[in-house]
Backbone bond lengths (Angstrom), bond angles and torsions (degrees), N, CA, C in turn:
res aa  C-N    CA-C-N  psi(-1)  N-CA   C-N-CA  omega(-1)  CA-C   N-CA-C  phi
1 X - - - 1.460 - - 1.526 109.11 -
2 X 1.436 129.60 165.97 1.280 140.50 -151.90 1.450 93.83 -159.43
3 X 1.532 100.70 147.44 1.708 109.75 169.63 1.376 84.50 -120.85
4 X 1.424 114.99 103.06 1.405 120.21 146.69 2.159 100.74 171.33
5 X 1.362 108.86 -60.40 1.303 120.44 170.37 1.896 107.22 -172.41
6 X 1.389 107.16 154.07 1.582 95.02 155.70 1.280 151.18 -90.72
7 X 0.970 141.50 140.83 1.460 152.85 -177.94 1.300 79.61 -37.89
8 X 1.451 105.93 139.59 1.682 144.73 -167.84 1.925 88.22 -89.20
9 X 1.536 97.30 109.01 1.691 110.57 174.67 1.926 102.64 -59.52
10 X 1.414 89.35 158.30 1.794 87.31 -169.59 1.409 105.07 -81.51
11 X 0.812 147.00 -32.92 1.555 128.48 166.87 1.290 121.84 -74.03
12 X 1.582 124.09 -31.67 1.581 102.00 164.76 1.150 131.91 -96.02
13 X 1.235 108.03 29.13 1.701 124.87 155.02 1.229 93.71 -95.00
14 X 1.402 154.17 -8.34 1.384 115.83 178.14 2.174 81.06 -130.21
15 X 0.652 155.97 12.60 1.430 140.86 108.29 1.676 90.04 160.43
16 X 1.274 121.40 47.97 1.500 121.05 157.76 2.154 104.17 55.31
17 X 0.795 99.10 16.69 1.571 104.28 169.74 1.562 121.87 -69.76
18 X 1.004 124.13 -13.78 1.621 142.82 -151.99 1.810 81.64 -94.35
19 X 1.238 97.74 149.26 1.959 110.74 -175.09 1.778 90.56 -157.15
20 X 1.314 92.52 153.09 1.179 122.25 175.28 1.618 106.79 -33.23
21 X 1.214 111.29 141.07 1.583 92.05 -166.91 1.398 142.27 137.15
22 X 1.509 71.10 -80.14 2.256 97.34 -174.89 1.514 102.01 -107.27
23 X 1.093 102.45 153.60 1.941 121.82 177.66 1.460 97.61 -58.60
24 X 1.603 97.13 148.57 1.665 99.69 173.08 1.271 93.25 -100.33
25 X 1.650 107.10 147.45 1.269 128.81 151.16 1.158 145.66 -92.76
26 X 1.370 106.74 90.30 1.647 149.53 -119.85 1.917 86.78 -79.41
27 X 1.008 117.95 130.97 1.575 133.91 129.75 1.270 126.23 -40.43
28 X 1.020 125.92 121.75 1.558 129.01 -145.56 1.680 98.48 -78.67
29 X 1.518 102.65 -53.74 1.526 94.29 -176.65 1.197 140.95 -73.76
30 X 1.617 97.87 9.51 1.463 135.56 173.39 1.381 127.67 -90.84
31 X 0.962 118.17 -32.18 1.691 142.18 -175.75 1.176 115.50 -39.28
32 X 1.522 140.18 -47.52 1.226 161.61 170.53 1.835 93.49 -52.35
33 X 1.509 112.55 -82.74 1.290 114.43 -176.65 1.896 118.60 -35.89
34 X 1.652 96.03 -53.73 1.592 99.52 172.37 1.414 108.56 -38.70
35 X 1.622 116.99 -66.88 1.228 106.82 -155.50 1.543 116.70 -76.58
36 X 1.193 118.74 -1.32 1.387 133.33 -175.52 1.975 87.08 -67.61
37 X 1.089 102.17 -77.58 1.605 142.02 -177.31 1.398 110.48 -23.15
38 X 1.765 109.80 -59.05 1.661 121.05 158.09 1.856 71.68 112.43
39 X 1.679 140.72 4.70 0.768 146.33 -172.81 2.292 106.66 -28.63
40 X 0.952 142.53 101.01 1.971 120.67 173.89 1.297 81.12 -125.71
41 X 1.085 157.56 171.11 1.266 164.42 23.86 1.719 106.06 170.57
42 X 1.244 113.01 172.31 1.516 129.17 172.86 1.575 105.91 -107.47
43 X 1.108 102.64 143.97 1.756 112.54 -169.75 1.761 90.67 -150.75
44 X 1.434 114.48 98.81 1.542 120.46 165.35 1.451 109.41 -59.11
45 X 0.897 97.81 127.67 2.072 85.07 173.69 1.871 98.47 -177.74
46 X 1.990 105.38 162.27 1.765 85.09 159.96 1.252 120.83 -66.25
47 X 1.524 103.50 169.50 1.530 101.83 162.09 1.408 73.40 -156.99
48 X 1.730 102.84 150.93 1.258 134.27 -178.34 1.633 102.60 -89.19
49 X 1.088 94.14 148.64 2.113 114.53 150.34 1.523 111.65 -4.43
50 X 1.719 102.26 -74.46 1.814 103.51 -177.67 1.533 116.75 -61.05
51 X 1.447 105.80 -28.06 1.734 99.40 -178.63 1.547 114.50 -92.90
52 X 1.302 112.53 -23.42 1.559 108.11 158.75 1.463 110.75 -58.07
53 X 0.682 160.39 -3.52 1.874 140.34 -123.35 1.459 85.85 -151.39
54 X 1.975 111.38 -41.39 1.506 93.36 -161.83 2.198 87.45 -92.66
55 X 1.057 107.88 -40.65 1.577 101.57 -164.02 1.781 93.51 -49.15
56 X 1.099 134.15 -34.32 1.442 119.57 -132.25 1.987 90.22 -123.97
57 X 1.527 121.79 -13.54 1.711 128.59 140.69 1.456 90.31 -40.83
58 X 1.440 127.83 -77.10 1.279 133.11 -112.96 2.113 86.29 -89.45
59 X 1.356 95.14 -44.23 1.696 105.37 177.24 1.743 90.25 -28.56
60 X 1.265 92.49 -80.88 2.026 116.92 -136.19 1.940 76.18 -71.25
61 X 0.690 144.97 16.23 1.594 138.37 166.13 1.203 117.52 -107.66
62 X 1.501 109.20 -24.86 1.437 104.06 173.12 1.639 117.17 -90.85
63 X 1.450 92.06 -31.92 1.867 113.93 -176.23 1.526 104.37 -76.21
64 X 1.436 137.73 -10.08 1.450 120.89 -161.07 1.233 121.87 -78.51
65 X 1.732 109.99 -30.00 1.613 98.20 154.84 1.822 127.32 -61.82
66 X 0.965 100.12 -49.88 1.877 106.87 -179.18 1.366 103.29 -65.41
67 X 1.254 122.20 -15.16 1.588 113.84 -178.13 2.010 105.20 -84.18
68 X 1.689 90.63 -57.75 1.814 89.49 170.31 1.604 112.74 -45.49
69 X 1.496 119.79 -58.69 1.363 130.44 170.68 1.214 111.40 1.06
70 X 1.548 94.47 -64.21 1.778 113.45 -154.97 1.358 110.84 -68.01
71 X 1.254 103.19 -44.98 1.524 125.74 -133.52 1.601 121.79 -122.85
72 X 1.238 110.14 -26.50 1.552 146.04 -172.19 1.418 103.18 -67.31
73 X 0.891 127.44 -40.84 1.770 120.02 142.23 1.302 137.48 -33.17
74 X 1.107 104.95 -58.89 1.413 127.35 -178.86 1.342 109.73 -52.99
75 X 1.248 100.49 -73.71 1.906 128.73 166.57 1.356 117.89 -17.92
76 X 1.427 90.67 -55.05 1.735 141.69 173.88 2.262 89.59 68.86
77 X 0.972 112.79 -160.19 1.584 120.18 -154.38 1.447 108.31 -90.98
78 X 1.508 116.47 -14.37 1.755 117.08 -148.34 1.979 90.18 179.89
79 X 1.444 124.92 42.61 0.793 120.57 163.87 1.323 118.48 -113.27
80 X 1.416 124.15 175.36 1.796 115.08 165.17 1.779 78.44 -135.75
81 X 1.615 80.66 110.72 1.586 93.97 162.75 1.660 99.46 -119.50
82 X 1.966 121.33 124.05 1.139 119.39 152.24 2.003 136.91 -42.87
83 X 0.771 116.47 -28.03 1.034 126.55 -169.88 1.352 130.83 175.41
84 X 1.531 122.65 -165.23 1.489 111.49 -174.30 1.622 113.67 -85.02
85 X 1.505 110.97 -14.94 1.405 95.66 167.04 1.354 124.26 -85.22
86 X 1.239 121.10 9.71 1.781 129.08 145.08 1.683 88.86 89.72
87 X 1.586 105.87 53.54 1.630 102.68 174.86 1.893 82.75 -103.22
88 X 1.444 101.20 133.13 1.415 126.68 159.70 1.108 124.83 -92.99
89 X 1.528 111.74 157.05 1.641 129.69 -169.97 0.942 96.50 -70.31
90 X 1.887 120.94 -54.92 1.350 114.79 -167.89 1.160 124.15 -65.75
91 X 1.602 126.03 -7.60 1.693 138.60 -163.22 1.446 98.69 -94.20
92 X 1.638 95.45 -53.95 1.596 108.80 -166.93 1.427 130.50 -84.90
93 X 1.352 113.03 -6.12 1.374 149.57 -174.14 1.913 103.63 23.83
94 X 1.528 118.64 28.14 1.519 114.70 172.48 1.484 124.71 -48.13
95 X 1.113 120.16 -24.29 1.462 103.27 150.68 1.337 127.00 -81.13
96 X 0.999 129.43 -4.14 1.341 135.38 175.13 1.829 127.51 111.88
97 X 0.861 121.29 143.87 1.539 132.14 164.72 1.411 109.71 6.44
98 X 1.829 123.67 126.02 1.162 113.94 166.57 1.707 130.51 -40.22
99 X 1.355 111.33 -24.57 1.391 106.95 -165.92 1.711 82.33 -90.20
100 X 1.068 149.92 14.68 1.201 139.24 -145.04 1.934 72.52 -121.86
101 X 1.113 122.31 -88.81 1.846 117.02 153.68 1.667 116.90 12.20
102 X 1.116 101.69 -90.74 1.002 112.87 -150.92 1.513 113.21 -60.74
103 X 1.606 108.15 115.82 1.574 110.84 172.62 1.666 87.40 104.37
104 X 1.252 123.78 -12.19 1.678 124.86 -158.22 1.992 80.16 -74.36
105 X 1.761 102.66 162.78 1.178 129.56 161.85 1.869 111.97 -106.85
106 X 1.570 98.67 107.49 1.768 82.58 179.63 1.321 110.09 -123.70
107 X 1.141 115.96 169.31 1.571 113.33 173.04 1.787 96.21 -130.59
108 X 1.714 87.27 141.00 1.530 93.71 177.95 1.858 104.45 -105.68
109 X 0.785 105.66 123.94 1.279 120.54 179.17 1.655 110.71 -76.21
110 X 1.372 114.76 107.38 1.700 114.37 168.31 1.615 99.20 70.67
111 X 1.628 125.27 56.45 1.719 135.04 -158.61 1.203 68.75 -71.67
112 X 1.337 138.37 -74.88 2.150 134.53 -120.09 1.649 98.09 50.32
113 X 0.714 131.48 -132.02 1.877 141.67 -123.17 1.457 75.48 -93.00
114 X 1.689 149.80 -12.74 1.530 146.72 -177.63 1.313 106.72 60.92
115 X 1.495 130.61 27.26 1.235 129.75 172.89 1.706 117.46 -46.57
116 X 1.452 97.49 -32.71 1.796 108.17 -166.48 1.634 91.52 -89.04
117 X 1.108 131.74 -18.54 1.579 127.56 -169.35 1.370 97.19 -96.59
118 X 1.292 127.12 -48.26 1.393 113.14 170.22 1.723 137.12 -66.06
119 X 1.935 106.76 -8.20 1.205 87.99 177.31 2.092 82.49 -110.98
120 X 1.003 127.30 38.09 1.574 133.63 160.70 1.825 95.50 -75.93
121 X 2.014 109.08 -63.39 1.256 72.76 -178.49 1.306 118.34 -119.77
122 X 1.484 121.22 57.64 1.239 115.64 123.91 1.543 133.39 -64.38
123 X 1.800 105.08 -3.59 1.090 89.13 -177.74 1.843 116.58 -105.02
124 X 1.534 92.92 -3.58 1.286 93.30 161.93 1.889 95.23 130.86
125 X 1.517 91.02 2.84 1.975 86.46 177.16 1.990 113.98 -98.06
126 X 1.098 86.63 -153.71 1.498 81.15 -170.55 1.378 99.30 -145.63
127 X 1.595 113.73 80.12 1.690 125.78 171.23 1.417 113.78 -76.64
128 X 1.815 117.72 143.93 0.940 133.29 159.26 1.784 102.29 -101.19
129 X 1.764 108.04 142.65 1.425 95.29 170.02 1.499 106.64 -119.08
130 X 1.399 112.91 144.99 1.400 109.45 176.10 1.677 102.98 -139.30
131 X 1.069 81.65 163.19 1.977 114.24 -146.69 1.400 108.72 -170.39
132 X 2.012 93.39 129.43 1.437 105.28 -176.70 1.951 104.21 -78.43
133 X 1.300 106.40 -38.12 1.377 103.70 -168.24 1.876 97.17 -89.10
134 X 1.839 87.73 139.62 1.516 103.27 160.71 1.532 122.70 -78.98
135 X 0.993 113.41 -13.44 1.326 123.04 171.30 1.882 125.38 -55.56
136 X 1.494 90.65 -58.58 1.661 116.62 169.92 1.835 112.39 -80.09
137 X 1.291 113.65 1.41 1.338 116.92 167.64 1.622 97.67 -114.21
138 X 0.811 140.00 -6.50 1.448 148.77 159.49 1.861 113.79 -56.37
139 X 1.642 82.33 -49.08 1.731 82.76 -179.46 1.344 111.33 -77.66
140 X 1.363 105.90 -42.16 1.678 123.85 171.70 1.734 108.65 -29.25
141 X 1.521 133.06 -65.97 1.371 164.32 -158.61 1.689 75.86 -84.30
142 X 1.129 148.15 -41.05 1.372 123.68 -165.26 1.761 118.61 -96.97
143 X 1.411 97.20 -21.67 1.234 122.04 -169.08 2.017 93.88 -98.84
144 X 1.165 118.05 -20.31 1.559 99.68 156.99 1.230 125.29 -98.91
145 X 1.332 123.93 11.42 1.390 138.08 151.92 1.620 106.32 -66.73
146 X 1.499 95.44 -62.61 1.708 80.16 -167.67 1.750 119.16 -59.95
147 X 1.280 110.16 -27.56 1.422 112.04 -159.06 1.628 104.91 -97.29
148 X 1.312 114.47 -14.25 1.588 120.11 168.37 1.317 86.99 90.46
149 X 1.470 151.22 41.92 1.389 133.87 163.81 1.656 113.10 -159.06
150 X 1.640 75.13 89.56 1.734 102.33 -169.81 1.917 103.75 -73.04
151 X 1.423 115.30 139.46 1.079 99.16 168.83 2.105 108.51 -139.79
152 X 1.240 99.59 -179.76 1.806 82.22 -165.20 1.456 109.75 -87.06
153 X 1.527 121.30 137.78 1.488 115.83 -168.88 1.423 99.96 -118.22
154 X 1.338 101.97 147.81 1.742 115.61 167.25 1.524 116.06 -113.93
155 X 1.321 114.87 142.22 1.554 118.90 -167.32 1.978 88.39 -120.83
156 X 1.687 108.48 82.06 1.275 119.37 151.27 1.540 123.79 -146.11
157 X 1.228 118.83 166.96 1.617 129.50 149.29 1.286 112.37 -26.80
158 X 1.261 107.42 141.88 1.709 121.28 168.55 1.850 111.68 -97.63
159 X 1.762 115.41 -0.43 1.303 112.30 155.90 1.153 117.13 -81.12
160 X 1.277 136.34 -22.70 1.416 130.90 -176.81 0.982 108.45 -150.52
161 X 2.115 122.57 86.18 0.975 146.63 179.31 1.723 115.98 -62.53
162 X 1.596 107.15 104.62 1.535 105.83 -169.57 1.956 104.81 -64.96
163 X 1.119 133.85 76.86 1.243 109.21 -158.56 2.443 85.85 -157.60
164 X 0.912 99.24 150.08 1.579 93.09 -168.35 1.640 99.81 -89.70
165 X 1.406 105.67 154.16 1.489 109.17 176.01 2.021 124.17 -49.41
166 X 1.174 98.66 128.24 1.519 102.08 178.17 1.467 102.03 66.28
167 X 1.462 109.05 87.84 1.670 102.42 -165.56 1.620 94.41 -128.72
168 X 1.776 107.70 -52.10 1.663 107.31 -170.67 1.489 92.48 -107.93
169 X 1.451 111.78 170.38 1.380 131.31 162.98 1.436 114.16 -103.02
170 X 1.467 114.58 -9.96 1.786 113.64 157.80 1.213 119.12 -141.19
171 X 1.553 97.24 141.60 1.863 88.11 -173.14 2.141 87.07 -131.57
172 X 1.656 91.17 137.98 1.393 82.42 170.66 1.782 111.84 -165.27
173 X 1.033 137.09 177.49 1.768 137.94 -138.04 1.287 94.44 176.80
174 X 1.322 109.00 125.43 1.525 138.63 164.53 1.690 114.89 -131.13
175 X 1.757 84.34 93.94 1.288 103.28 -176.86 1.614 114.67 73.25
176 X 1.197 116.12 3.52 1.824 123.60 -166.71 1.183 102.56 -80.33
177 X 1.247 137.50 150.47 1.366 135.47 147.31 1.332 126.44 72.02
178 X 1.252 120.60 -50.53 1.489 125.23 -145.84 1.647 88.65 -77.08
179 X 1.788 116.78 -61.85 1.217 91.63 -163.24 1.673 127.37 -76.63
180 X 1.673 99.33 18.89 1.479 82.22 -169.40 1.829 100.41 -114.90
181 X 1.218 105.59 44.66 1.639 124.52 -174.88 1.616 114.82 -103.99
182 X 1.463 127.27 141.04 1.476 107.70 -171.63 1.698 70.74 -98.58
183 X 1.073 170.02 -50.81 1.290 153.75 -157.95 1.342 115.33 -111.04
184 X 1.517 126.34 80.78 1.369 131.38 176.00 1.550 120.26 -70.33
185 X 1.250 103.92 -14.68 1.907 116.43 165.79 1.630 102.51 -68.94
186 X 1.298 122.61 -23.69 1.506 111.54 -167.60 2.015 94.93 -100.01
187 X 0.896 124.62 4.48 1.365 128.00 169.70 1.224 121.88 -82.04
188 X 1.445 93.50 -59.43 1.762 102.53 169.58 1.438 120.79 -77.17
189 X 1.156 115.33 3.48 1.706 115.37 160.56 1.552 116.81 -93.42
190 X 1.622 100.00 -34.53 1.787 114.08 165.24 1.504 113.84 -53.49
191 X 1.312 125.93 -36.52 1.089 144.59 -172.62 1.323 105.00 -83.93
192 X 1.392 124.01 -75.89 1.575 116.60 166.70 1.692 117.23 -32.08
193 X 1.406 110.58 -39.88 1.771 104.49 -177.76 1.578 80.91 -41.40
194 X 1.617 106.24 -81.20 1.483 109.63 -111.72 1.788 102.53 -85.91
195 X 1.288 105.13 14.89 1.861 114.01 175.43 1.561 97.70 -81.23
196 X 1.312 113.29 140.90 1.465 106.93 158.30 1.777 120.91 -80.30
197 X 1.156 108.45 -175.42 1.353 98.02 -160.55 1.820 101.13 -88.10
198 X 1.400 115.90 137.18 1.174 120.31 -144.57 1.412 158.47 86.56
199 X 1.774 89.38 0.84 1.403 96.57 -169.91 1.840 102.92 -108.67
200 X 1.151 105.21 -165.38 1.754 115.57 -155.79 1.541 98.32 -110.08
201 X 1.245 111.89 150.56 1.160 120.43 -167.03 2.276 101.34 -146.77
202 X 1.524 118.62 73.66 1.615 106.43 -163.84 1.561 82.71 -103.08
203 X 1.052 115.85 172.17 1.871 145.01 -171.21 1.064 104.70 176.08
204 X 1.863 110.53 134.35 1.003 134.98 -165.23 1.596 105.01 -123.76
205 X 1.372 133.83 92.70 1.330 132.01 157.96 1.563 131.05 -102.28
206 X 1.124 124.09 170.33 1.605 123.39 172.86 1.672 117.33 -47.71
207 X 1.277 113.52 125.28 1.522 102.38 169.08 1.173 106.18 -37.83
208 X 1.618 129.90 142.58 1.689 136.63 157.25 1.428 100.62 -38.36
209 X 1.665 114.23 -56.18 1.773 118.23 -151.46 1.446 98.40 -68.76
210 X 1.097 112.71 -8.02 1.980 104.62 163.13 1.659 127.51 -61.73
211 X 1.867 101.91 -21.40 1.059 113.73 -171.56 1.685 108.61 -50.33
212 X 1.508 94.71 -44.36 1.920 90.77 -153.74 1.550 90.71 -89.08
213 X 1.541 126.84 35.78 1.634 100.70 163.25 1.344 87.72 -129.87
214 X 1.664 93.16 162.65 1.802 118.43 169.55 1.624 103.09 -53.66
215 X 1.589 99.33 128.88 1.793 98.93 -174.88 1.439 89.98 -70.05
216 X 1.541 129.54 100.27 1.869 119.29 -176.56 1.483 68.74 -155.64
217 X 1.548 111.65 156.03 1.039 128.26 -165.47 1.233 107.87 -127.42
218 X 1.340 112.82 14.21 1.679 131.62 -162.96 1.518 93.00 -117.91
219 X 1.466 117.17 -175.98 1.330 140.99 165.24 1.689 100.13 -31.05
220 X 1.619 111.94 -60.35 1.750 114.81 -161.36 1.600 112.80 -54.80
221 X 1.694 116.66 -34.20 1.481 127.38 144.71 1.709 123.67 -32.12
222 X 1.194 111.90 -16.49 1.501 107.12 -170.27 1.239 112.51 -82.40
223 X 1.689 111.19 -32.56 1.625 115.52 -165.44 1.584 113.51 -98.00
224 X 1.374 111.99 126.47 1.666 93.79 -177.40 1.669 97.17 -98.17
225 X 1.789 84.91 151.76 1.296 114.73 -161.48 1.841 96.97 -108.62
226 X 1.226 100.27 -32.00 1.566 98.42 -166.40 1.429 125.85 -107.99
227 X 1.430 131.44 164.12 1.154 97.45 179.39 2.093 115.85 -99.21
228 X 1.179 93.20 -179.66 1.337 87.28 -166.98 1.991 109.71 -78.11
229 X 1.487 96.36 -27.22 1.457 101.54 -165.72 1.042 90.65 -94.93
230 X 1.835 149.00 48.52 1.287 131.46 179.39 1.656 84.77 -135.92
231 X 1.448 110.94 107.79 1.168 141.26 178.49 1.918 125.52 -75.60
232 X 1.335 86.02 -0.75 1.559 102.82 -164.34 1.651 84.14 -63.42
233 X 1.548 110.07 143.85 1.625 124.59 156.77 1.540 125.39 -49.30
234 X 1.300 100.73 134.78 1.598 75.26 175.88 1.478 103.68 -99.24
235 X 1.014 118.70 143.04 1.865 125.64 -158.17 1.492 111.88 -131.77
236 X 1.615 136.94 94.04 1.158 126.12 146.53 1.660 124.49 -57.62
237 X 1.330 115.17 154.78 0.974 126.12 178.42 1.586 133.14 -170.27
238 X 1.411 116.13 138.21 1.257 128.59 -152.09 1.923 119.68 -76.58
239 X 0.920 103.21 176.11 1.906 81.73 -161.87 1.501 109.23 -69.06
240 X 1.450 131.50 9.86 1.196 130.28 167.42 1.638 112.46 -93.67
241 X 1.410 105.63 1.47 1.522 105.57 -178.91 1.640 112.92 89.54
242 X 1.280 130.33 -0.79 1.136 153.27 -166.66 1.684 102.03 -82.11
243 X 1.410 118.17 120.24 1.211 115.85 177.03 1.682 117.28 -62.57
244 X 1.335 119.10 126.91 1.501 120.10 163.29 1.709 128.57 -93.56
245 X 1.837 93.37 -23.73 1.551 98.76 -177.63 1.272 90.73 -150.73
246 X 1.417 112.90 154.96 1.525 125.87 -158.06 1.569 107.33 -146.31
247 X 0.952 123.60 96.54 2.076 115.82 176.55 1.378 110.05 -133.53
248 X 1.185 105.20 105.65 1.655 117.48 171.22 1.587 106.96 -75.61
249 X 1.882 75.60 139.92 1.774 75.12 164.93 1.622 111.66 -133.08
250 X 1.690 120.33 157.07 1.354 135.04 177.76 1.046 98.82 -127.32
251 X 1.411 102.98 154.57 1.402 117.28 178.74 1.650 107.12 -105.18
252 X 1.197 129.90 150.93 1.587 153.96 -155.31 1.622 86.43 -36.74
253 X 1.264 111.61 -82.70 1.594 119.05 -173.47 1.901 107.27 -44.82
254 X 0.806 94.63 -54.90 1.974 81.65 174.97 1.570 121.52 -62.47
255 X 1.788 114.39 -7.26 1.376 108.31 179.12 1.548 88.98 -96.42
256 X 0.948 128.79 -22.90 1.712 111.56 174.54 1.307 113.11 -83.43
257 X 0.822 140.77 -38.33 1.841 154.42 164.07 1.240 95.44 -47.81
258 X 1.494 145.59 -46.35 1.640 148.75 142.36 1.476 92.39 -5.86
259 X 1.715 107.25 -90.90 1.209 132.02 -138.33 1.638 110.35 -77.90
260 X 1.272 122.49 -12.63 1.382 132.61 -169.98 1.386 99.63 -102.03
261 X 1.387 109.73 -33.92 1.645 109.06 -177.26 1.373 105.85 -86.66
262 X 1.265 126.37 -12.43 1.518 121.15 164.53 1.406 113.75 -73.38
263 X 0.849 122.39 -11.58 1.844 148.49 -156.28 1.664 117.93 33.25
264 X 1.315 84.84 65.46 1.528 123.68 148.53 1.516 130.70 -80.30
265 X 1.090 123.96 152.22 1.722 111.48 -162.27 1.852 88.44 -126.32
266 X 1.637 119.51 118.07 1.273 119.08 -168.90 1.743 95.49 -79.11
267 X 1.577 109.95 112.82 1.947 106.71 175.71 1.713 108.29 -77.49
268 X 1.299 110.63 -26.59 1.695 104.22 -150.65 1.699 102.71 -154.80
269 X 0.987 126.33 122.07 2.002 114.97 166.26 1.416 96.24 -135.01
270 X 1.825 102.60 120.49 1.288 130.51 -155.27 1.597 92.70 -102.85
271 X 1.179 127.99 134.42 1.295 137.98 152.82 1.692 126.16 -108.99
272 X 1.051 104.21 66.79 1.591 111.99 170.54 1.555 115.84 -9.21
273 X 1.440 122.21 119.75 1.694 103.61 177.19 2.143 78.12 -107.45
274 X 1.613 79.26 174.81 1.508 76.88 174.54 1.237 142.77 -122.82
275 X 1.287 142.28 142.96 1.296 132.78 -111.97 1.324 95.93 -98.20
276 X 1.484 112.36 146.46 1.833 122.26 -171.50 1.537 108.89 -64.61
277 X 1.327 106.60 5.64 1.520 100.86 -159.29 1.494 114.78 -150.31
278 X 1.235 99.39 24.25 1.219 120.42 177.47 1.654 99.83 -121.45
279 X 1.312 104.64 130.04 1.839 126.67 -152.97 2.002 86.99 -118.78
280 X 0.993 118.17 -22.33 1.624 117.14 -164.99 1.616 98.27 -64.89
281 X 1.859 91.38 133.81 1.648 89.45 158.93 1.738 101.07 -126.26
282 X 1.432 103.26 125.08 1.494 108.02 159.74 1.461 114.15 -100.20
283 X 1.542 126.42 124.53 1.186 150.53 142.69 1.809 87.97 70.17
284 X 2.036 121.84 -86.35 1.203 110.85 179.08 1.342 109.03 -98.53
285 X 1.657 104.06 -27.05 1.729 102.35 -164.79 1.420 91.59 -62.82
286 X 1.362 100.48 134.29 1.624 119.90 150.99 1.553 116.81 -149.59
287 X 1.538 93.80 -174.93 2.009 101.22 -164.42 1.759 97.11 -59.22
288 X 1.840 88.95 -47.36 1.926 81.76 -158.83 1.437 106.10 -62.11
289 X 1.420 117.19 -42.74 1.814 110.96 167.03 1.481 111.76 -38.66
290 X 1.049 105.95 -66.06 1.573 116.32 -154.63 1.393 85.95 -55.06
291 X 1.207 164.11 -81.90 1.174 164.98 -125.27 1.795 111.52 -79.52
292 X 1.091 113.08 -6.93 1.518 133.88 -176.23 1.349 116.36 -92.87
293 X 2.192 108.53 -64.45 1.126 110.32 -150.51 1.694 101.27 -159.01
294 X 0.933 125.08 115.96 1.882 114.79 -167.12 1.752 100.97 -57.60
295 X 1.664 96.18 146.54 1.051 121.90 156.72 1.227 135.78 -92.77
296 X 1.401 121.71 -18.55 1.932 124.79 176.92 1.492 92.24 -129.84
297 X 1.455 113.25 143.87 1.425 118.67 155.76 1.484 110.01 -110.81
298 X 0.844 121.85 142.47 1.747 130.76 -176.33 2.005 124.58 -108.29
299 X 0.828 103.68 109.32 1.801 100.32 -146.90 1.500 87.81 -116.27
300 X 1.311 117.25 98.42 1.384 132.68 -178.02 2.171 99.49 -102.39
301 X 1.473 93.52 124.35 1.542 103.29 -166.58 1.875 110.69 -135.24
302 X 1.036 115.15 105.45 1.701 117.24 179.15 1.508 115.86 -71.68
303 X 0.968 151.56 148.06 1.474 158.42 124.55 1.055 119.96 -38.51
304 X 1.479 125.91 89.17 1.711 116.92 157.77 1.536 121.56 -11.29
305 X 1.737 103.47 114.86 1.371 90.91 166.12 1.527 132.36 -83.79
């Protein structure tokens, strides 16, 4: 998992054409992870809870150096960047008001490298980060060495949050976890346990309407290929048929039906447009996309007090 977005899977960066079978045609900055992975082909199909959890551990463990590599700039060491259009905590303040921080208990849901948990408490709160892969808590533990702002990490699932009822007053994920869950309704109820009553609950995932285009960040991105209400996983997998990468997708109305059925109250859903002046391309997000059709939706949700 990653706090920011994921590395663009190798077939739907080049438009999910690859079938059971034929060699994938690997993403360059990916290649290392594939072959770690045993990653050959895409196979749409379900996959349950246990096979998400282990293909997509094993993903972000093999990918966490080439993923920081890439990207770890951007992120930068002690930032909370929402997403790829570089909307910030400190700009956007969706959890709320510095004094709202400070002294706060949060949990970051799916940290990776905990860039957003470490500048939480620089700001004066008190983040836990949790993360399925040891790999991306590896960088996390190395990256609060360098910057002097160690914070405490957990190496679990975001379906069954080891953490006791009514524990933080903020819980929040940029790009972490959520989409790589076969049950994202059991997250946001994990999450509701352990918020006390009143507290904030924001997550940052891919717009749904990204689903039906080629993850290409070029012209081949423009045309959708897929449909939007076809929920099927998208599933790499290794020449035994064995899942390597796992990303569910929902469409807009099923991430609120998530959050309402956890009984959560939805305050705000942010759609990033993208900024005239921002030149960055990650994996699909780019200018000419971004200027078309959003890439992150932002689903900011309170706890009844």
């Amino acid at each position: 998992m990653s706090n920011a977005a994921p590395s663009a899977p190798l077939n739907r960066a080049t438009g999910q054409d690859a079938v059971m079978g034929d060699p994938p045609r690997a993403a360059p900055p990916h290649v290392a992870a594939e072959r770690v992975v045993g990653t050959y082909a895409v196979r749409p199909g379900v996959v349950n809870s246990a096979e998400s959890m282990r293909a997509n551990r094993a993903w972000w463990d093999a990918d966490a150096d080439g993923y920081q590599a890439e990207h770890g700039e951007f992120l930068g060491a002690a930032d909370f960047v929402w997403c790829p259009e570089a909307v910030r905590e400190a700009d956007a303040r969706l959890l709320g008001a510095p004094e709202r921080l400070r002294g706060a208990q949060v949990l970051e849901v799916g940290c990776g490298a905990a860039s957003c948990s470490r500048w939480l408490a620089r700001q004066g709160a008190h983040p836990v980060g949790l993360d399925l892969s040891s790999g991306m808590l590896r960088h996390a533990r190395k990256l609060a060495e360098q910057t002097g702002t160690p914070v405490p990490l957990v190496q679990a699932g975001a379906e069954q949050l080891p953490f006791a009822d009514s524990s933080f007053d903020l819980a929040c994920s940029a790009f972490g976890a959520v989409p790589f869950v076969a049950n994202p309704a059991a997250v946001m109820s994990e999450v509701a346990r352990v918020l006390r009553p009143g507290g904030r609950w924001v997550f940052a995932v891919m717009h749904p309407i990204r689903w039906i285009f080629p993850d290409d960040p070029g012209e081949v991105g423009l045309t959708a290929t897929m449909s939007y209400f076809d929920r099927t996983p998208y599933v790499e997998v290794d020449v035994a048929g064995r899942p390597t990468y796992v990303e569910h997708h929902r469409t807009l109305g099923d991430r609120i039906r998530d959050v309402v059925g956890a009984g959560l109250i939805l305050t705000d859903l942010v759609e990033p447009e993208w900024p005239a002046n921002l030149t960055h391309t990650w994996g699909q997000w780019s200018p000419l996309r971004g200027a078309l059709f959003p890439g992150t939706v932002i689903l900011c949700c309170d706890k009844p007090g």
